[in-house]
C-alpha positions in Angstrom: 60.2 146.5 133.4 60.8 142.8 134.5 57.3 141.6 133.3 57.8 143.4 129.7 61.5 141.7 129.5 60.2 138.5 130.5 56.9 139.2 127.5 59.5 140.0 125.0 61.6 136.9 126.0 58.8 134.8 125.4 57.7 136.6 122.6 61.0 136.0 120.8 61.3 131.9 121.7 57.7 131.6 120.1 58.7 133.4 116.9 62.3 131.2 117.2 60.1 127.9 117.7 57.7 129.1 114.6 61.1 129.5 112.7 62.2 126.7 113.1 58.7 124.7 112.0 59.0 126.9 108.8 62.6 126.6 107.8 63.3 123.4 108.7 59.9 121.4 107.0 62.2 118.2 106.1 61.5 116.9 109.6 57.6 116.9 108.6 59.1 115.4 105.0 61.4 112.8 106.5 58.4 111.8 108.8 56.0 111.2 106.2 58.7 108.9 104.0 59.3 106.8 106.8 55.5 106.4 108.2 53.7 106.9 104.8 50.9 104.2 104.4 50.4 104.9 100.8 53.1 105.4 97.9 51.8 108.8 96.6 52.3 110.0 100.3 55.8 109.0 100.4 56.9 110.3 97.0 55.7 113.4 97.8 57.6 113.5 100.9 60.6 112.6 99.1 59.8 115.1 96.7 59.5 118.1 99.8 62.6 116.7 100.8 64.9 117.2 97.9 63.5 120.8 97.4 65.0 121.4 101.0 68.1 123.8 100.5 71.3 122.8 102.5 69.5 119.3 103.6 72.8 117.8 103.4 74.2 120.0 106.0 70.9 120.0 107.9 70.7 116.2 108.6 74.6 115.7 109.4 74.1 118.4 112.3 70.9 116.2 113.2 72.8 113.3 113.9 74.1 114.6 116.8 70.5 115.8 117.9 67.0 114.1 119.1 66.3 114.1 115.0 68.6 111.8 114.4 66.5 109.2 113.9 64.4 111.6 111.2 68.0 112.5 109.7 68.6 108.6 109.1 65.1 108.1 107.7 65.8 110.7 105.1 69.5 109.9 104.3 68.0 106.3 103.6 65.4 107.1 101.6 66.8 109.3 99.5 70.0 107.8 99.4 72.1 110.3 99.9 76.0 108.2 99.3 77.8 111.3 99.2 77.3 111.3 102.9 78.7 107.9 103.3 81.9 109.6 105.0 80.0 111.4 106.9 78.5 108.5 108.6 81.5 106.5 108.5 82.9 108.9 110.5 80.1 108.2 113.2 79.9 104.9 113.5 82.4 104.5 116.2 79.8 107.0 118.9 76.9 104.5 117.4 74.7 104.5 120.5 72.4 102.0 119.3 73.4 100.5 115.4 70.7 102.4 113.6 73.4 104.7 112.1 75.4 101.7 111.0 72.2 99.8 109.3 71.5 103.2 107.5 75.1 103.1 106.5 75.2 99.6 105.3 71.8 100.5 103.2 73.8 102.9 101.0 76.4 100.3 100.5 77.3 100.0 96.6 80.6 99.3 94.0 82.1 102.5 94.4 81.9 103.2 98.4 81.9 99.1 99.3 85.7 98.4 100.0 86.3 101.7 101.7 83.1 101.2 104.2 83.5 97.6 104.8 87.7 98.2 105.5 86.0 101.0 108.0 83.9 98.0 109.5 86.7 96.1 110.0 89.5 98.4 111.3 86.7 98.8 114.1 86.1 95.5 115.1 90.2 94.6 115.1 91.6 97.5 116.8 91.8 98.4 120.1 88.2 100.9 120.1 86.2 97.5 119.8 86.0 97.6 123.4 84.1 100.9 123.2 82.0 100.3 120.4 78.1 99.3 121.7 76.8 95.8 121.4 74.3 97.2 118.8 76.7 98.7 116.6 79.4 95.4 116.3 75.7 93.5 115.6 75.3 95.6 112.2 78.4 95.8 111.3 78.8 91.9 111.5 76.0 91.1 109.2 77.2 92.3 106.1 80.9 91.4 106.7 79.7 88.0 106.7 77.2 88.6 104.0 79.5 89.7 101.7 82.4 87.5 103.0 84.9 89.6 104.6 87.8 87.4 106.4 88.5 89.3 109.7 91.5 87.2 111.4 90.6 84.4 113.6 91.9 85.9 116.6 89.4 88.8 116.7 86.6 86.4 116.1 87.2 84.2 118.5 87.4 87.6 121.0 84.3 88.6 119.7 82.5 85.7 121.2 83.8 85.9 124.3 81.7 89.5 124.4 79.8 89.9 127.7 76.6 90.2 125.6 74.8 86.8 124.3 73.4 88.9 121.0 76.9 89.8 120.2 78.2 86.0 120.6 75.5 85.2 118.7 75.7 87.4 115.7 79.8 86.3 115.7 78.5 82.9 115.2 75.7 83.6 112.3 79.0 85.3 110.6 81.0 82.3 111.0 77.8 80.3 109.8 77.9 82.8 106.6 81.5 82.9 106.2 81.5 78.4 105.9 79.0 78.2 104.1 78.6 81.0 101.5 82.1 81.8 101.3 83.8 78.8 102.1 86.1 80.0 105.2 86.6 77.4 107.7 89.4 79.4 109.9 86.4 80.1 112.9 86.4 76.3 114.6 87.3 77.2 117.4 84.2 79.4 117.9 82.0 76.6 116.8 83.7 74.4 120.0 83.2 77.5 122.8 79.8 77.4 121.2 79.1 73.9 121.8 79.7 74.9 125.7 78.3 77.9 125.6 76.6 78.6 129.1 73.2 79.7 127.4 71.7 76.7 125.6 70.3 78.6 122.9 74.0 79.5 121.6 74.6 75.9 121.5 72.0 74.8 119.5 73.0 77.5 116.9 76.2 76.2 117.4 75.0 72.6 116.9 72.2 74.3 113.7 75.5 75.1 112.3 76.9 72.1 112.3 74.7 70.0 111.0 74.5 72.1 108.2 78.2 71.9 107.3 77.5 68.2 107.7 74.7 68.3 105.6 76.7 69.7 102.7 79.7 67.6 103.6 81.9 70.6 104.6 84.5 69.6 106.7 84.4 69.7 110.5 86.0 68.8 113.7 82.3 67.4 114.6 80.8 63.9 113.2 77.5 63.1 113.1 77.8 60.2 115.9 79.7 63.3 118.2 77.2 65.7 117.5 74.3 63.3 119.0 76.6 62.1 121.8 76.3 65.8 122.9 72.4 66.2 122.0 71.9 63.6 124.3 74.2 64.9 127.4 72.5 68.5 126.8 70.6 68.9 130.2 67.9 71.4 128.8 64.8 68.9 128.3 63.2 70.9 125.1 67.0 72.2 124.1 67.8 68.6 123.8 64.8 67.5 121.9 65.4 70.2 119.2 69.4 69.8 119.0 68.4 66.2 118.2 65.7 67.6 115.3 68.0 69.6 113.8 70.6 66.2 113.3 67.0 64.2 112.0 66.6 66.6 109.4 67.8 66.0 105.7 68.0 62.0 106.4 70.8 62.3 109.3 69.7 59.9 111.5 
């Protein structure tokens, strides 16, 4: 009896597994759009995928699964923006910023304000301090690509993140926010960024700079008090190229 119990049982999780091959085929689909080496390969996968009933449904229960990463290749390519609150509402969990990039992807006119306000309610409130280094890296970039002002203070906070690719992406969006959309509130990043403990913040801190310079955008920085710190940085090659970056465009 316990042998034909333990056939059946095994019996039934092969047809299950089989079931689950046939029913749910947009996994095959959502593979072949995102590894596709040919165009014809992935517009047929596209194509498999929109015949899918319920995929909606399917993929949001994926994001909580090991296909979550298939679920985001499909919602991507097929742009799916009605599941932009969907998403919106996951960012927060983000373990690693691939569901915020996907997010940002679908980003147009009508769902902009309401994704980028969701983007910055996150990095100003309290759950900022919960939220993985990752995630607050893609949700930076297109704040300060499109230019949206988060208050100084919360910058500034940002930077002093325990994670050097976090300081570093807060200072590429205070890099964006000078000098595409002219918002100079953030000096007091550039100056913890000039004595920054890891050299390679300061020279992006020092890059940045010389750019505003370059363009004649104000700063707390001359050109004569930028080379007076080139020259004290202790890092031999670090010093060599923060003094390139001020010989560049005739500033020498």
């Amino acid at each position: 009896m316990l042998r034909r119990i333990l056939f059946l049982s095994i019996l039934s999780f092969i047809y299950s597994a089989h079931a689950v091959v046939t029913t749910d085929s947009w996994r095959d689909a959502a593979r072949k759009a995102g590894q596709s080496e040919t165009t014809q390969i992935r517009s047929e996968a596209l194509a498999e995928l929109r015949k899918q009933k319920n995929l909606d449904q399917k993929l949001i229960l994926a994001l909580d699964t090991e296909d979550r990463y298939l679920a985001l290749e499909a919602i991507s390519a097929l742009q799916l923006k009605k599941l932009v609150p969907d998403l919106l509402s996951k960012v927060e969990k983000d373990i690693d910023g691939f569901l915020t990039l996907t997010l940002s992807s679908l980003l147009d006119e009508a769902n902009k304000d309401k994704v980028l306000s969701g983007y910055s309610g996150l990095l100003t409130s309290k759950k900022f301090k919960t939220i993985s280094p990752a995630t607050i890296v893609a949700l930076l970039e297109p704040l300060g690509r499109i230019g949206v002002a988060l208050p100084a203070k919360s910058v500034e906070q940002m930077f002093k993140h325990k994670y050097p690719e976090v300081r570093s992406s807060t200072l590429q969006y205070v890099r964006s926010m000078a000098l595409a959309h002219k918002k100079r509130e953030y000096n007091k990043v550039l100056d913890s960024g000039i004595t920054s403990a890891e050299f390679q913040l300061r020279l992006q801190t020092i890059s940045i700079l010389q750019e505003l310079l370059s363009l004649n955008i104000k700063s707390t920085y001359s050109l004569t008090k930028l080379r007076g710190i080139c020259q004290k940085e202790k890092v031999k090659n670090a010093r060599e190229s923060c003094l390139q970056f001020l010989s560049k465009g005739g500033m020498k």
